[in-house]
C-alpha positions in Angstrom: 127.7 111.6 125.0 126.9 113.3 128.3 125.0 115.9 127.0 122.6 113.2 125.2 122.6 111.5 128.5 121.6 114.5 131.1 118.6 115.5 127.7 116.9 112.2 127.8 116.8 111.8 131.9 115.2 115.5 131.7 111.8 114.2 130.3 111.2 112.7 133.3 108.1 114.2 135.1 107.6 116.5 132.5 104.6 117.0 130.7 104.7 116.2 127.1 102.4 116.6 124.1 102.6 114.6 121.2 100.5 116.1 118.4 100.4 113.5 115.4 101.6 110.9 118.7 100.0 107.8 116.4 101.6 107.8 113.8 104.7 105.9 112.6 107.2 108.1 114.5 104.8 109.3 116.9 104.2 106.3 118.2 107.7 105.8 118.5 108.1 109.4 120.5 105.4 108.4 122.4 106.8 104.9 123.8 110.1 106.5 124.5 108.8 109.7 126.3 106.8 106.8 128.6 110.0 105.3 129.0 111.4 108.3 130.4 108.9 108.5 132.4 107.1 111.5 131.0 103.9 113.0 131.3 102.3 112.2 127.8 99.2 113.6 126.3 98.9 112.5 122.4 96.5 114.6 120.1 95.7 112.8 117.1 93.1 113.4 114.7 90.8 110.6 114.3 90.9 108.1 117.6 88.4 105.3 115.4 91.7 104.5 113.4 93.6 103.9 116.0 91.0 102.0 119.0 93.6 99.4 119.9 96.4 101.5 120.2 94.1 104.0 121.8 92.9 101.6 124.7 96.4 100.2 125.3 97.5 104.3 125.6 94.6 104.8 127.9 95.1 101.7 130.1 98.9 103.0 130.4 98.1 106.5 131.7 98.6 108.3 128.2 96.1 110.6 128.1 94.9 111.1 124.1 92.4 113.1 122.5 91.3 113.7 119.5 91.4 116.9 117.8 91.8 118.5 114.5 95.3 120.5 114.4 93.2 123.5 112.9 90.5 123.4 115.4 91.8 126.4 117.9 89.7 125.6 120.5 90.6 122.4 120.9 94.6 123.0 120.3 94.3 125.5 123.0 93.0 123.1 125.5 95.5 120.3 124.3 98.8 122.6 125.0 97.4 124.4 128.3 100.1 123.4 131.1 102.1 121.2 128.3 105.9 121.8 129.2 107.1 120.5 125.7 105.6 120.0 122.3 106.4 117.7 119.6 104.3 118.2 116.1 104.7 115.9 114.4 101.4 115.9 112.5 101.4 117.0 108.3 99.6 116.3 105.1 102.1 114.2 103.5 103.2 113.2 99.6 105.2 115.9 98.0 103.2 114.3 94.5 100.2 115.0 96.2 100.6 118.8 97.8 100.9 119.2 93.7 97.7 117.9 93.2 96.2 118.9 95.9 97.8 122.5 97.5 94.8 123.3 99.0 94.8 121.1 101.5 98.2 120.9 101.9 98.3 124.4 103.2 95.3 124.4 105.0 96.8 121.5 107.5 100.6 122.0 107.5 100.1 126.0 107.6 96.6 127.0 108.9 96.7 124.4 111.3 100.3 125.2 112.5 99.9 128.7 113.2 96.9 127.4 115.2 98.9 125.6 116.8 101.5 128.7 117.7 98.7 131.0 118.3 97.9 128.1 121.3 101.4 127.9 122.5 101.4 131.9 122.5 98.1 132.5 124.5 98.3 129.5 127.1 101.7 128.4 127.4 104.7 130.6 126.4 107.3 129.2 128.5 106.7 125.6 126.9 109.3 124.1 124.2 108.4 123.1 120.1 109.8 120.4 118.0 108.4 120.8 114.7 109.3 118.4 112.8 110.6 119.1 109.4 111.8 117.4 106.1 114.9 117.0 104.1 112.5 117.9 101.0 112.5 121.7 102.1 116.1 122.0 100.5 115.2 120.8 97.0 118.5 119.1 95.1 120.8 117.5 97.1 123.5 117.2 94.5 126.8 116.3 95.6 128.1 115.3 98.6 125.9 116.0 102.4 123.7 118.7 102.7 124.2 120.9 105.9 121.8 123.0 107.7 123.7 125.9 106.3 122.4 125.1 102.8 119.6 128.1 101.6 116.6 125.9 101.1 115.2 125.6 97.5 111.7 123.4 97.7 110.7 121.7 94.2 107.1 120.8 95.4 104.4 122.3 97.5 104.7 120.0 100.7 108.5 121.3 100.9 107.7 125.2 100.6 104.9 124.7 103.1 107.4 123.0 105.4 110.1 125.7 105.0 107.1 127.9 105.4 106.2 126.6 109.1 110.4 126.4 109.7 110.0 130.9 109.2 106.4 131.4 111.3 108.6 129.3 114.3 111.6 132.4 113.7 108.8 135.1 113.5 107.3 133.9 116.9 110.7 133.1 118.5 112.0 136.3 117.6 109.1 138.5 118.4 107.7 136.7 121.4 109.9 134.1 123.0 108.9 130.9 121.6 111.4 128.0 122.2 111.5 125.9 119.7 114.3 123.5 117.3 113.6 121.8 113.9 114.1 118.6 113.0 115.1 118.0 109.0 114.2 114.2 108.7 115.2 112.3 105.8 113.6 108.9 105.3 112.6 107.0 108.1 111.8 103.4 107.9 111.4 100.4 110.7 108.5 98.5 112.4 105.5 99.5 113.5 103.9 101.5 110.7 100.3 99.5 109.4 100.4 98.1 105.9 97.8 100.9 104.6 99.7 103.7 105.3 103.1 102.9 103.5 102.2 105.3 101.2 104.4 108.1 101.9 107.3 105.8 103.5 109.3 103.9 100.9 111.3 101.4 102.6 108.7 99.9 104.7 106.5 100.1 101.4 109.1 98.3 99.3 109.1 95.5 102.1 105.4 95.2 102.3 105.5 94.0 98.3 108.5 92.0 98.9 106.6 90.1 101.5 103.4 89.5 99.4 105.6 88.7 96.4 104.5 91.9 94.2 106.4 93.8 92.1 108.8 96.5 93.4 108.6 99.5 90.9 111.4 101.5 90.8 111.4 104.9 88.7 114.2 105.3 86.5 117.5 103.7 86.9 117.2 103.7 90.5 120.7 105.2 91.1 119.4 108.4 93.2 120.9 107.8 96.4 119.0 108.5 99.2 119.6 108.7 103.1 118.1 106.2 105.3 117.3 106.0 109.1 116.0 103.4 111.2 112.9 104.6 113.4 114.6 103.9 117.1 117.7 106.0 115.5 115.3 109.1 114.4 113.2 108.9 117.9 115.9 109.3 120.1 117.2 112.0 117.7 113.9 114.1 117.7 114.2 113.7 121.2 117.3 115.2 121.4 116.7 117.6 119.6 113.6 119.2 121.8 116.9 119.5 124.8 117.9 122.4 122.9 115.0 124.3 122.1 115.5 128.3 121.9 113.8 131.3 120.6 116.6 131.4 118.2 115.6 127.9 117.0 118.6 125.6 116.2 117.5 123.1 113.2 118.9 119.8 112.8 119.5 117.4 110.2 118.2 113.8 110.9 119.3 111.0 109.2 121.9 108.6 108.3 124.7 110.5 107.0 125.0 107.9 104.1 123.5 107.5 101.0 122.2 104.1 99.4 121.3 104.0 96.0 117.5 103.1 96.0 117.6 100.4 93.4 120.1 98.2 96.0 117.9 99.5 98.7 115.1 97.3 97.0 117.4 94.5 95.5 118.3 94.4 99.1 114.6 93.8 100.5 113.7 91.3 98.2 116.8 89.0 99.1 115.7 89.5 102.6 112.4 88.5 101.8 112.7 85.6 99.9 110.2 87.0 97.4 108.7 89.9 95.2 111.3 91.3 92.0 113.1 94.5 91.4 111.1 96.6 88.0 112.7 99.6 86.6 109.9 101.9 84.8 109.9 105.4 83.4 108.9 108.2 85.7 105.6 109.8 85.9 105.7 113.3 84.3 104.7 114.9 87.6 107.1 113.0 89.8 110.2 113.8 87.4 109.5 117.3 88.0 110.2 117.3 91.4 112.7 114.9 92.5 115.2 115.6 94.3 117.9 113.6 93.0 120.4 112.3 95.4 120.5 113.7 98.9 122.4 112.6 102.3 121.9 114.9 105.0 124.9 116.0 106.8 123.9 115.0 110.6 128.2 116.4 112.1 126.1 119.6 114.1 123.5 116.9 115.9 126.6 114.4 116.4 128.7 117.2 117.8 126.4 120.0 119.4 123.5 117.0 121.1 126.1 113.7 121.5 123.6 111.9 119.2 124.3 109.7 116.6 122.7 106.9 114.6 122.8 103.3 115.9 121.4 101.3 113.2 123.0 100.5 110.0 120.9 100.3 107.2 121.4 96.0 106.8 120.4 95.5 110.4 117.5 97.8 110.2 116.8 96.4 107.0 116.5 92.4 108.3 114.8 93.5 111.7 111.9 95.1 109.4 111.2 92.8 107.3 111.5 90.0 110.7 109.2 92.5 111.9 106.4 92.1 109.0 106.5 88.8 108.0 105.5 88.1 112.0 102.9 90.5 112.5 101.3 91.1 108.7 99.1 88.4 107.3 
């Protein structure tokens, strides 16, 4: 654990950007980082959405401003000085980079060479988290999935992702870049609004429980999926920025267990008190590119960064839905 230990206490005084720093696990980078006493500037894209949050930032000493992650001019202002960089803003929905590749390419590939162009030209020396997604290695099958495993993405979210994983090589090989990938899997916890649950199922699946809807499951429900709590993937991410290098370590982040999603949900409505458990076919699209089960295998962030997860998925399960029955009408 002392490694973990001497990583976190070296964000303090440093300057830290937070691109993507309101959403659901940029808010939770951002708090921490301020708890470490950090310098923290969040970019985000539109500050309207987010006024209260904004103002509360502001009043703390957060600097935020808003900028489009494939606006260069504005990226290159954002990152000039910045010692560290987390990105942690995407288009997300791996059904909707199928209907959509357009954009989904524009943002998560235009706009993060923009971003390393920026890093390139102002700030070199600075360090990149880019945070990734367990989607980029397609199957899981059986048993954990290591970072050794040859990614094979099923949609277009995942090959843009695994795209952005090889530009971060190019530019660490060729001119220096620092930089370490972060794998997610599925995060969950409080804090994330009720209209934009979209592309989280967990805290989805609790906001129907809670308003006594219907929780449609595809299938039979039995793909097992891995499942972290959001204090457990903040401090990981964090973690993982210690050990930038231009030869780019990449991380898995998650649980390290699998829970079959159907319990996950029978789970969450016992909790609740309310909503029901449906079983329905899968849409055509969907079925095409699932995944099946997947748990990532998180030994190489356990051993190499003295990390490991905190949370177990019951806990994290009853402070989340605690957490939305006080604070959602």
């Amino acid at each position: 654990m002392r490694r973990a230990q001497r990583g976190m206490t070296s964000y303090q005084d440093r300057r830290a950007l937070v691109i993507g720093g309101l959403g659901f696990i940029g808010t939770g980078v951002v708090d921490r980082l301020r708890d470490l006493r950090a310098q923290v500037t969040v970019v985000t894209r539109s500050v309207g959405a987010h006024r209260d949050a904004v103002s509360a930032l502001s009043a703390a000493g957060v600097r935020v401003i808003e900028a489009d992650l494939r606006d260069a001019a504005a990226i290159g202002a954002a990152v000039r000085d910045q010692q560290v960089v987390f990105n942690l803003a995407a288009q997300s929905g791996a059904v909707q980079s199928m209907e959509d590749p357009w954009t989904d390419l524009d943002i998560n590939c235009r706009g993060n060479l923009v971003l390393l162009e920026a890093l390139r030209e102002r700030v070199p020396e600075a360090r990149l988290v880019f945070v990734s997604s367990r989607l980029v290695y397609g199957s899981g099958g059986a048993g954990a999935v290591g970072e050794e495993r040859v990614p094979d993405p099923l949609c277009i979210h995942a090959v843009h992702k695994a795209a952005v994983e090889q530009y971060l090589r190019v530019y660490g090989r060729v001119y220096g870049l620092a930089f370490a990938v972060a794998r997610l899997t599925n995060p969950y916890g409080p804090g994330q609004p009720p209209g934009r649950t979209a592309y989280g199922v967990v805290n989805r699946l609790i906001h129907l429980a809670l308003a006594g809807e219907v929780l449609r499951i595809y299938g039979d429900g039995g793909q097992r999926r891995d499942y972290i709590y959001i204090d457990d993937a903040v401090e990981a991410v964090l973690c993982v920025g210690e050990a930038a290098a231009k030869e780019g370590p990449v991380f898995n982040v998650g649980s390290g267990i699998g829970t079959p999603l159907v319990d996950m949900a029978r789970a969450i409505t016992a909790m609740a008190g309310s909503g029901r458990v449906e079983l329905v076919d899968w849409p055509p699209l969907a079925r095409k590119i699932e995944t099946g089960d997947f748990v990532a295998n998180i030994d190489r962030l356990q051993r190499e960064l003295g990390w490991r997860p905190r949370v177990p998925l019951a806990d994290g399960l009853r402070r989340t839905v605690a957490y939305y029955r006080a604070h959602v009408a």
